[in-house]
TIKOLLO-657418 format. One record per residue (C-alpha): residue in three letters; z, y negated, x; residue number from 0. Coordinates in Angstrom, 1 decimal. Example, Ala and Ser with C-alpha at 12.3 -4.5 7.8 and 13.67 -1.06 7.14 Angstrom:
<guros>
ALA, 7.8, 4.5, 12.3, 0
SER, 7.1, 1.1, 13.7, 1
</guros>
This chain:
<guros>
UNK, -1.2, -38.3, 7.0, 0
UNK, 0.2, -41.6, 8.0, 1
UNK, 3.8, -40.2, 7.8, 2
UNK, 2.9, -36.9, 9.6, 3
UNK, 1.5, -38.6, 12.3, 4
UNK, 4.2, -41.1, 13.0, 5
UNK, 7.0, -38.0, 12.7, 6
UNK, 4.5, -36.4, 15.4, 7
UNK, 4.5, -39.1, 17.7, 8
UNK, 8.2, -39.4, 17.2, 9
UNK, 8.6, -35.6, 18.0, 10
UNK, 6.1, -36.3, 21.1, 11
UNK, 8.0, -39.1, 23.0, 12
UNK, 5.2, -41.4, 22.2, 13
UNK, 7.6, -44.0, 19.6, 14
UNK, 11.1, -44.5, 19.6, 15
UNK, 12.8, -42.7, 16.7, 16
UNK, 13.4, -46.3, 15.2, 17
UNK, 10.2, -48.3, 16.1, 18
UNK, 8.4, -51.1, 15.6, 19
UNK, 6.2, -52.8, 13.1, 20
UNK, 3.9, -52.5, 15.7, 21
UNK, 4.1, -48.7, 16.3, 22
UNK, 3.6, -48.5, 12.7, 23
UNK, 0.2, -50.4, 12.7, 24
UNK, -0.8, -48.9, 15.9, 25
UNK, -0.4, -45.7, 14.0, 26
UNK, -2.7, -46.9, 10.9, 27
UNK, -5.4, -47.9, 13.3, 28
UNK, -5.6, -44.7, 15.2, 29
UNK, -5.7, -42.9, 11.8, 30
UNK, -8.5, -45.1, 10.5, 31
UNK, -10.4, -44.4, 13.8, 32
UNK, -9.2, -40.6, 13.2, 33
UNK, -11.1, -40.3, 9.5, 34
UNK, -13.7, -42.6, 10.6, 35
UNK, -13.1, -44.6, 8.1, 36
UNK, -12.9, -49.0, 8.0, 37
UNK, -9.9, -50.6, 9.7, 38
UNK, -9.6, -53.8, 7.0, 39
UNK, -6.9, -51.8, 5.6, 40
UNK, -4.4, -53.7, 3.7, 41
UNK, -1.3, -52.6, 6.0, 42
UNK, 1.2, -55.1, 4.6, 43
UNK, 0.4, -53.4, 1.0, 44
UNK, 0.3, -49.7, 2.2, 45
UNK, 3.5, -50.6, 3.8, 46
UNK, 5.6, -52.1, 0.9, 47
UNK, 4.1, -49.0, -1.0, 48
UNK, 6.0, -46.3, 1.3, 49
UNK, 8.9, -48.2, 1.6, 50
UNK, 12.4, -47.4, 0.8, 51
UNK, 11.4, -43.9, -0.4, 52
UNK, 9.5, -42.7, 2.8, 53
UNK, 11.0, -45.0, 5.9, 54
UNK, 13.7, -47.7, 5.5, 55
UNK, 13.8, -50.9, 7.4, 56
UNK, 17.1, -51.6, 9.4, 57
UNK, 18.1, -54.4, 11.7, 58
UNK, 18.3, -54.2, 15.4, 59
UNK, 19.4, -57.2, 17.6, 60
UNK, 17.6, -60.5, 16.4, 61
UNK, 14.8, -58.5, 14.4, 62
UNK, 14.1, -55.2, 12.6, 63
UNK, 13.3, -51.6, 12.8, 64
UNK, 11.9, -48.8, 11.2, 65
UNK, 13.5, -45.4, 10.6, 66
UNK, 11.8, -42.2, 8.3, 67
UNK, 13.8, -40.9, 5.8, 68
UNK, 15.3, -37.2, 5.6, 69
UNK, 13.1, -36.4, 3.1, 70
UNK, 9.8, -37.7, 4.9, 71
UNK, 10.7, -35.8, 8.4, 72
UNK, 11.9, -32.7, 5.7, 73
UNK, 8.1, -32.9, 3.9, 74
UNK, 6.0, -33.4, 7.4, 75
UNK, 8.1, -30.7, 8.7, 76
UNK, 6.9, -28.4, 5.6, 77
UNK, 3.4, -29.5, 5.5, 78
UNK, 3.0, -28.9, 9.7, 79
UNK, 4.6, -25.5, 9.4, 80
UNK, 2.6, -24.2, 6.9, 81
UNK, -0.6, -25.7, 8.6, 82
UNK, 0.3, -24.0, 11.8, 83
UNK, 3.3, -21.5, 10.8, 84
UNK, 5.8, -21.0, 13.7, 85
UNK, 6.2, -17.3, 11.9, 86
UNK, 2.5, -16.2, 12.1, 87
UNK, 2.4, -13.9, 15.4, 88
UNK, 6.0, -12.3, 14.2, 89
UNK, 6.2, -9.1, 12.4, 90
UNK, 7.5, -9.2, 8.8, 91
UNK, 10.5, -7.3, 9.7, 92
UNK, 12.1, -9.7, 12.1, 93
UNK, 12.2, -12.3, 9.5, 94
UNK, 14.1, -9.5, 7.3, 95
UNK, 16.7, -8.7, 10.2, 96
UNK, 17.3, -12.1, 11.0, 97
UNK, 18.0, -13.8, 7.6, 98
UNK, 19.1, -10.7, 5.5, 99
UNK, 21.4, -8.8, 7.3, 100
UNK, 24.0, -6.6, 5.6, 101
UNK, 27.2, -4.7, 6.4, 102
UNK, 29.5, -2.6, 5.2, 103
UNK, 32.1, -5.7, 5.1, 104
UNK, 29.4, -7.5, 3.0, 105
UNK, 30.4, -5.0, 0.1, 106
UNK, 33.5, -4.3, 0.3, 107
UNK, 34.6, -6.8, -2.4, 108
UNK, 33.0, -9.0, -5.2, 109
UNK, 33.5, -12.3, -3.1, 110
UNK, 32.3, -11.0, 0.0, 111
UNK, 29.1, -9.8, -1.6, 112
UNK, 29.0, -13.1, -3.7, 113
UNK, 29.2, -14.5, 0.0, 114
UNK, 26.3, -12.4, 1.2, 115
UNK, 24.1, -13.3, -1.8, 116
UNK, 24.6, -17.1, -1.6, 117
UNK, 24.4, -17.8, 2.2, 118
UNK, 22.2, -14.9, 2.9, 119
UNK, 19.8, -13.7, 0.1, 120
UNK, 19.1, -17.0, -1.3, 121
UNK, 18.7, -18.7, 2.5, 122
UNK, 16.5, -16.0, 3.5, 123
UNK, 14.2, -15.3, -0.2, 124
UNK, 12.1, -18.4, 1.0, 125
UNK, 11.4, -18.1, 4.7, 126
UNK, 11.1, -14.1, 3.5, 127
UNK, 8.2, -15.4, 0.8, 128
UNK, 6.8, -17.7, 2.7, 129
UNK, 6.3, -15.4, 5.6, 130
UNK, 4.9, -13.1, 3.5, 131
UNK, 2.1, -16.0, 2.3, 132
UNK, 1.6, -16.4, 5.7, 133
UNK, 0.8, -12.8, 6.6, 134
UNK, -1.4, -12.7, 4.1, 135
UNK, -3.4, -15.7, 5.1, 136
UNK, -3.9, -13.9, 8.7, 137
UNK, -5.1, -10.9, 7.5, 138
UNK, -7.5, -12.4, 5.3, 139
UNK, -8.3, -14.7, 8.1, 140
UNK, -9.1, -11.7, 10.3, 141
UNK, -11.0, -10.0, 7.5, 142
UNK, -13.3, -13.5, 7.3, 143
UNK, -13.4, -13.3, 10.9, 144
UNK, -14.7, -9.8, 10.9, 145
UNK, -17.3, -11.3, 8.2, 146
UNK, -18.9, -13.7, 10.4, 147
UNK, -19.0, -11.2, 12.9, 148
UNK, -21.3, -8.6, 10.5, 149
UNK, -24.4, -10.0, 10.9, 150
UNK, -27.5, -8.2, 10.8, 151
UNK, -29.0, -9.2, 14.5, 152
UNK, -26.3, -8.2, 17.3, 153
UNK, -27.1, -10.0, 20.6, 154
UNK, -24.1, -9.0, 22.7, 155
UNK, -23.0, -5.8, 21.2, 156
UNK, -20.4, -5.3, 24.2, 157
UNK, -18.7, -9.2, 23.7, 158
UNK, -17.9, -8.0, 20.1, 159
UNK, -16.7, -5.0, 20.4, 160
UNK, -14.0, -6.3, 22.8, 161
UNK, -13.6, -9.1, 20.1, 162
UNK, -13.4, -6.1, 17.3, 163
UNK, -10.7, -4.4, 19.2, 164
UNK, -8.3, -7.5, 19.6, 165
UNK, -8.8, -8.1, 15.9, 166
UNK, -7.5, -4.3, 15.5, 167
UNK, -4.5, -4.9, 17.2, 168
UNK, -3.4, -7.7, 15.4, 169
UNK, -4.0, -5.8, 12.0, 170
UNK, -2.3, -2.3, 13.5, 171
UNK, 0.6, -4.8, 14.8, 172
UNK, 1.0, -6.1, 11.3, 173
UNK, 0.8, -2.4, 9.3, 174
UNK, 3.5, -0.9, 11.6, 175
UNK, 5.3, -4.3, 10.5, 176
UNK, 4.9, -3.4, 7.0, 177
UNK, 6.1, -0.2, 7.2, 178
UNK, 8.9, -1.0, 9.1, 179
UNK, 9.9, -3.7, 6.1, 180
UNK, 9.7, -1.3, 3.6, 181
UNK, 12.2, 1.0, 5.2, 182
UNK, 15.0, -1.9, 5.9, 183
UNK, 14.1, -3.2, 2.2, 184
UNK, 14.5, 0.1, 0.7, 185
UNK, 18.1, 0.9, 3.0, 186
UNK, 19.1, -2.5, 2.1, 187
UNK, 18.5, -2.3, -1.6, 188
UNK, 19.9, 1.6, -1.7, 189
UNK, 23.5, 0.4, 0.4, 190
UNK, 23.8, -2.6, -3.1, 191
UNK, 22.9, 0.4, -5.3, 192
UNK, 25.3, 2.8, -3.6, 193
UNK, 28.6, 0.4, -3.9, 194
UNK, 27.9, -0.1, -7.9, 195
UNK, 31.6, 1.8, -8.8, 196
UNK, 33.4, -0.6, -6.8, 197
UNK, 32.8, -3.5, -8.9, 198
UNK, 33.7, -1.1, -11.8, 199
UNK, 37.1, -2.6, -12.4, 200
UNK, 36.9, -5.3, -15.4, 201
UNK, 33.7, -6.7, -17.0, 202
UNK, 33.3, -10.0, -15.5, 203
UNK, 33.3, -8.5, -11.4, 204
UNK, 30.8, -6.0, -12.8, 205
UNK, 28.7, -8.9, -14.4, 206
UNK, 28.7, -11.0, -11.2, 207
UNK, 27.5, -7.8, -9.6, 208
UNK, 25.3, -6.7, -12.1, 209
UNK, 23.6, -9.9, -12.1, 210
UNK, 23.5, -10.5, -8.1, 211
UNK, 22.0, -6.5, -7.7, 212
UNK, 18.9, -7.5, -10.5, 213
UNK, 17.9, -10.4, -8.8, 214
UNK, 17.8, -8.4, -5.6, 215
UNK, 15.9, -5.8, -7.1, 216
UNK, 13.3, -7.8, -8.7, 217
UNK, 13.2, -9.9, -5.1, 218
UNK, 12.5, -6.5, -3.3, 219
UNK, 9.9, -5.5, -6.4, 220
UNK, 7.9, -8.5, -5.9, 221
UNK, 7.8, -8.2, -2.0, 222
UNK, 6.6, -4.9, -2.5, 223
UNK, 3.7, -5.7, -4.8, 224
UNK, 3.1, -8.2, -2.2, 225
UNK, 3.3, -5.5, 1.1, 226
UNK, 1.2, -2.9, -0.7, 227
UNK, -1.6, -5.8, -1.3, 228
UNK, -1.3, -6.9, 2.3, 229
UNK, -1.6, -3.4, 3.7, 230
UNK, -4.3, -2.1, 1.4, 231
UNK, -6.6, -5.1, 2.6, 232
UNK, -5.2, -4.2, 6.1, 233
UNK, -6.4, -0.8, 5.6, 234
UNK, -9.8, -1.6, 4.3, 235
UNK, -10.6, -4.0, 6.6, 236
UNK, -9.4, -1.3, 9.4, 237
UNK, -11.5, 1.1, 8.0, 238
UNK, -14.9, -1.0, 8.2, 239
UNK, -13.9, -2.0, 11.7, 240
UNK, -14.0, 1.8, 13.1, 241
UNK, -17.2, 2.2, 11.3, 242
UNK, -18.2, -0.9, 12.8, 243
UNK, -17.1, 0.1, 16.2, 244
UNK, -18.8, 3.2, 15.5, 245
UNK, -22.0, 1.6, 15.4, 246
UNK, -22.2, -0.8, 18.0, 247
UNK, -21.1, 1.7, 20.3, 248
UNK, -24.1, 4.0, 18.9, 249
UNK, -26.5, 0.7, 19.4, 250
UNK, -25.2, 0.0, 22.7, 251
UNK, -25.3, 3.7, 23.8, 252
UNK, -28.9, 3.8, 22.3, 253
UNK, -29.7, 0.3, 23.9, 254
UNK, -28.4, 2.1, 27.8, 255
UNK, -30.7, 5.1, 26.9, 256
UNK, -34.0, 2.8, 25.8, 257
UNK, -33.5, 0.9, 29.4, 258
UNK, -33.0, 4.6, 31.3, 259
UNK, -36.0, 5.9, 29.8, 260
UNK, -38.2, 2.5, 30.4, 261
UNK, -37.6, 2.5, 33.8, 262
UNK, -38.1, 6.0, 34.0, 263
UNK, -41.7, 5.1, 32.8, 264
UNK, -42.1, 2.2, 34.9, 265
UNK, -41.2, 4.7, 38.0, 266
UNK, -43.1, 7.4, 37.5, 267
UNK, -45.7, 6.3, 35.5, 268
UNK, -49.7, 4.9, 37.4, 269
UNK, -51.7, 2.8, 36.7, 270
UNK, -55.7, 4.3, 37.4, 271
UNK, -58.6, 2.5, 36.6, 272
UNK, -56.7, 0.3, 34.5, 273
UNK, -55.6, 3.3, 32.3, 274
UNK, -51.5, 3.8, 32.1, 275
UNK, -50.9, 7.5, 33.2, 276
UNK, -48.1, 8.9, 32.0, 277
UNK, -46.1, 11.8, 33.8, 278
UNK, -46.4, 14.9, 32.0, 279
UNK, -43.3, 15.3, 30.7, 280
UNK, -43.8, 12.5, 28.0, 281
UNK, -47.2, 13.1, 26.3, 282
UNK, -48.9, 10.4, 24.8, 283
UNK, -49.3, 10.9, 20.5, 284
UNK, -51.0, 8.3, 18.5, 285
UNK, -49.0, 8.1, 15.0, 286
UNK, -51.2, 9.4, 12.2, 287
UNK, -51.7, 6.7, 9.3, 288
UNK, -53.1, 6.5, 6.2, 289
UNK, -56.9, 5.4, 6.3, 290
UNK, -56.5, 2.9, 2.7, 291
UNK, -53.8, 0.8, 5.0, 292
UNK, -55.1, -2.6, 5.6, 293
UNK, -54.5, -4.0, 8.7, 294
UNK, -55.9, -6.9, 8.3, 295
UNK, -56.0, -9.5, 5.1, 296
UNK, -59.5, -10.6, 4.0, 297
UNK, -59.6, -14.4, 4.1, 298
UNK, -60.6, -16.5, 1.7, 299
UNK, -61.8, -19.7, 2.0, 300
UNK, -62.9, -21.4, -1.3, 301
UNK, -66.2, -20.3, -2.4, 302
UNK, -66.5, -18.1, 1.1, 303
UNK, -65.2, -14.6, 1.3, 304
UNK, -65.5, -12.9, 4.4, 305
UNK, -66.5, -9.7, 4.1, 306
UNK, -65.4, -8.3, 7.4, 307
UNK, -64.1, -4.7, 7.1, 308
UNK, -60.8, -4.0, 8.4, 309
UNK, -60.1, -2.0, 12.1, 310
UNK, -59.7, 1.4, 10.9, 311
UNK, -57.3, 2.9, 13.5, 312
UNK, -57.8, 5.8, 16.0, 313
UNK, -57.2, 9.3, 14.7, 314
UNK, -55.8, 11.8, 16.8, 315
UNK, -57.8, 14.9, 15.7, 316
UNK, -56.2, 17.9, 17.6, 317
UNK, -53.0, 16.6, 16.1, 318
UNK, -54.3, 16.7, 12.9, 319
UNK, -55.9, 20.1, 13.4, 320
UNK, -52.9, 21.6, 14.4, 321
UNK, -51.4, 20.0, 11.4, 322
UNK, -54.1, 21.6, 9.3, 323
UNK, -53.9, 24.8, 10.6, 324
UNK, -50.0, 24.6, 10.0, 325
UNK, -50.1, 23.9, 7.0, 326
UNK, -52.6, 26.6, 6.3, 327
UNK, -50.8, 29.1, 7.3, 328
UNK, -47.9, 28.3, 5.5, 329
UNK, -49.6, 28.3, 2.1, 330
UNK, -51.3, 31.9, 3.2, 331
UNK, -48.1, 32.9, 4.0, 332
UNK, -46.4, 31.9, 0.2, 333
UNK, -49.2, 33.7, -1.6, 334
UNK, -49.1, 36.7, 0.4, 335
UNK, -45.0, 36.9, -0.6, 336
UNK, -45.8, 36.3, -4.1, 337
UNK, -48.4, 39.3, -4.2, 338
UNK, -45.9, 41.2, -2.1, 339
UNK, -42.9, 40.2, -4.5, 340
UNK, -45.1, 41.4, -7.4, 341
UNK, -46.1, 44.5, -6.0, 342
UNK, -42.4, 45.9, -5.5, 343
UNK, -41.6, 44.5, -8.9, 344
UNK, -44.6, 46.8, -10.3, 345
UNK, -42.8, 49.8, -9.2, 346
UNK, -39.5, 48.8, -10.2, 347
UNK, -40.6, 48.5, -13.2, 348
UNK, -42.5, 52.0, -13.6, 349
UNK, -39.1, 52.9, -12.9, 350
UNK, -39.0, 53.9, -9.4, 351
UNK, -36.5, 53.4, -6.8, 352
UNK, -37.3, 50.7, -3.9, 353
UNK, -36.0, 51.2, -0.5, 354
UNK, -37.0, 47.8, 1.3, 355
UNK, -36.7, 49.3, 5.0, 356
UNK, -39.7, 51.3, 3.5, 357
UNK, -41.5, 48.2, 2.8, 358
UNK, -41.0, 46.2, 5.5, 359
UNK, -43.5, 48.2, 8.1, 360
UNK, -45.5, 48.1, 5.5, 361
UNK, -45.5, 44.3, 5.0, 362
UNK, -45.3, 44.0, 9.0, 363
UNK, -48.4, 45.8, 9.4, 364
UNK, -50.4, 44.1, 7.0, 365
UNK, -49.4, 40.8, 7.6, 366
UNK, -48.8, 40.8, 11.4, 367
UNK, -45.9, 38.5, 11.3, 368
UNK, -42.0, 38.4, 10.5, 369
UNK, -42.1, 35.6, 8.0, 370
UNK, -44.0, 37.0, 5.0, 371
UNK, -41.5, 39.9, 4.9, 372
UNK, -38.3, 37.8, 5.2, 373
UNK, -39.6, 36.1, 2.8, 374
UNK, -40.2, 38.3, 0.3, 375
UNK, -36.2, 40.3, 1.5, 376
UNK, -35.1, 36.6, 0.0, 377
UNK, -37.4, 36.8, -2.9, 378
UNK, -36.3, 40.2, -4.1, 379
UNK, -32.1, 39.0, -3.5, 380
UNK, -32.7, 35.9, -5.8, 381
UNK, -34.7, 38.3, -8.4, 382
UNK, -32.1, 40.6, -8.6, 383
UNK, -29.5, 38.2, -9.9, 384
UNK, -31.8, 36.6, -12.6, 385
UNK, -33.2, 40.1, -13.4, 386
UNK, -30.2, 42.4, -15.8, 387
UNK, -33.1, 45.6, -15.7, 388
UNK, -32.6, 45.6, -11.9, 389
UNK, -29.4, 46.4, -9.2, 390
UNK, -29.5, 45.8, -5.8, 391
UNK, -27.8, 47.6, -3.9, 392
UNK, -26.9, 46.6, -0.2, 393
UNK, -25.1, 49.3, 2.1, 394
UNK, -23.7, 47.6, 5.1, 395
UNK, -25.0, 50.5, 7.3, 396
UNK, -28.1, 50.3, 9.8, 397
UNK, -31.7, 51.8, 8.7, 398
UNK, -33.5, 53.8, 10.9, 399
UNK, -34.7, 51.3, 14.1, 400
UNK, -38.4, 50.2, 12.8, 401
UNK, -40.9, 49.9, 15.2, 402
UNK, -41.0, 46.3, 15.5, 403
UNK, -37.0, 46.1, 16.9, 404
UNK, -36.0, 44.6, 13.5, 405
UNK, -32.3, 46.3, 12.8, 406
UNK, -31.5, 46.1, 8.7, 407
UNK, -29.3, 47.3, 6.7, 408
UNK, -30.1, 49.8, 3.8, 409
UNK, -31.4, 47.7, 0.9, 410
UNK, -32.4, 49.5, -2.4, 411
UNK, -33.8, 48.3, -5.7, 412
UNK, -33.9, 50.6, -8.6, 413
UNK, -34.2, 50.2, -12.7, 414
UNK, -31.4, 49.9, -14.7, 415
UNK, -31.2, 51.5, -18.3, 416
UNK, -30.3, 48.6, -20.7, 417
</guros>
């Protein structure tokens, strides 16, 4: 940290590229008050430790300076571009166009594409991996972000949303990226693949070439293992951001319609005699419950036990009649379909021929409603399948008009001889 921060200050303007012992404590103290930590630091030992290898004392007038190495300002440069990458807002397929470009002159012989390999493919494999590390860290930094945004209480549902959509356009900026990549990888790789009989001519050109085109291939094979990764995490964490979207806008649409309808309430609705009246078109219901429900725990206290019976809670009891009388008539209905269904069957099976349109006035009549005898139409369909000593027979052609207005078509059932 002590190195980074005095190639920072040097980058800054703060110190002179060769500075002082002084600069150099300075620099220790305001690290020490950085990290909290003590400033009794031994900085004559720390400093004959770094020495030589990481800065190098040289003289300056009537007393001394000190200078970081190459390799010190080479490392801090590594370490504070991959802490905050220069690359990480570009798309993957500028980094390709800019450091691995090639022509048609680039193959026209074995030096020039020997040329093309050293000062181009091998320059550009390591910015090309390394921006591909960093791509993956911001999409997986998105995906954490979109994490910490999933939580189960949404206070501001319209804040996030907008925050959802910025994080979609980073991750649709970055899959367009990727597709572009894999098209300039794939042209690049095919134009190598495409010049293999020019280096035909004796063994050792074809070597060199053979050799060059492998390690190009297996370059482009990993940084396609590495794309498809990227981009399936891309498209998962795309896909649970719609769905997310999805539902926020649901809850916030569904929040807007709560407030409409309170205040619609709060309008129309009057207070008399210290009963809320509410306008007709929203009846009041009570919410039927079950009567074992406790609503309130008994307390116990030591020896004492209070035997207070819970609140048992209002009953609405023309809701439940009507209930009741629902439910009624839907069982009355079922057994009069099954006695109807066995009826028909009965004559079936004495072997005579059914003509449902027959039956259905007669059902009508003695039943006085539509169900039963749609009910027992479906009942004779299903029976028909299941049944191999019965065929239906359907003929798409209107029976005569019954006189309850119900238009059918003809619908036989007759014994089969098996």
């Amino acid at each position: 940290m002590l190195l980074v921060w005095l190639n920072q200050k040097i980058d800054n303007g703060n110190i002179e590229e060769e500075f002082t012992t002084r600069d150099f404590e300075e620099a220790i103290e305001e690290i020490s008050d950085f990290l909290h930590e003590d400033k009794s630091i031994q900085k004559e030992t720390l400093s004959k430790k770094i020495s030589g290898y990481f800065y190098e004392t040289i003289p300056k007038g009537k007393g001394y300076r000190i200078q970081l190495t190459v390799y010190t300002k080479n490392l801090c440069k590594l370490l504070v571009h991959r802490i905050k990458p220069e690359i990480q807002q570009l798309e993957l397929i500028h980094t390709f166009k800019r450091t691995l470009p090639l022509t048609d002159k680039d193959l026209e012989n074995i030096q020039t594409f020997k040329y093309w390999f050293d000062n181009h493919f091998l320059t550009a494999r390591n910015q090309i991996l390394q921006h591909t590390e960093v791509l993956q860290q911001t999409v997986e930094e998105r995906i954490n972000e979109l994490r910490t945004l999933l939580r189960p209480n949404i206070e501001n549902p319209k804040e996030l949303i907008g925050q959802f959509d910025k994080i979609f356009e980073d991750l649709a900026k970055q899959a367009t990226g990727l597709a572009n990549t894999i098209d300039f990888k794939n042209e690049t790789l095919r134009k190598i693949k495409a010049t293999k009989d020019l280096f035909t001519q004796d063994t050792e050109t074809f070597n060199q070439f053979d050799k060059m085109q492998r390690e190009v291939d297996t370059f482009f094979d990993n940084i396609s293992r590495r794309i498809s990764g990227i981009n399936e995490k891309i498209q998962l964490a795309s896909r649970r951001l719609r769905n997310l979207l999805d539902t926020l806008r649901h809850k916030q649409q569904f929040k807007i319609n709560l407030e409409k309808f309170l205040q619609l309430l709060l309008v129309n609705g009057k207070n008399i005699k210290g009963e809320i009246v509410l306008p007709t078109e929203f009846p009041r219901r009570q919410i039927p419950s079950q009567l074992t429900k406790y609503l309130a725990i008994p307390k116990i206290d030591f020896q004492i036990h209070s035997l207070a019976e819970p609140e048992r809670p209002e009953v609405d009891k023309e809701y439940y009649q009507k209930q009741e009388a629902k439910n009624l008539l839907m069982l009355n209905n079922q057994e009069q379909t099954a006695k109807w269904l066995d009826r028909i069957d009965t004559e079936v099976q004495a072997g005579n021929e059914v003509r449902f349109e027959e039956w259905m006035d007669k059902i009508i009549d003695a039943e006085s409603n539509l169900e039963v005898p749609i009910q027992v139409c479906y009942g004779l369909i299903l029976g028909s399948k299941k049944e191999k000593k019965q065929k239906l027979v359907i003929e798409q052609e209107p029976a005569p008009s019954s006189q309850n207005d119900l238009q059918l078509w003809k619908m036989k059932i007759h014994p089969t001889r098996s």
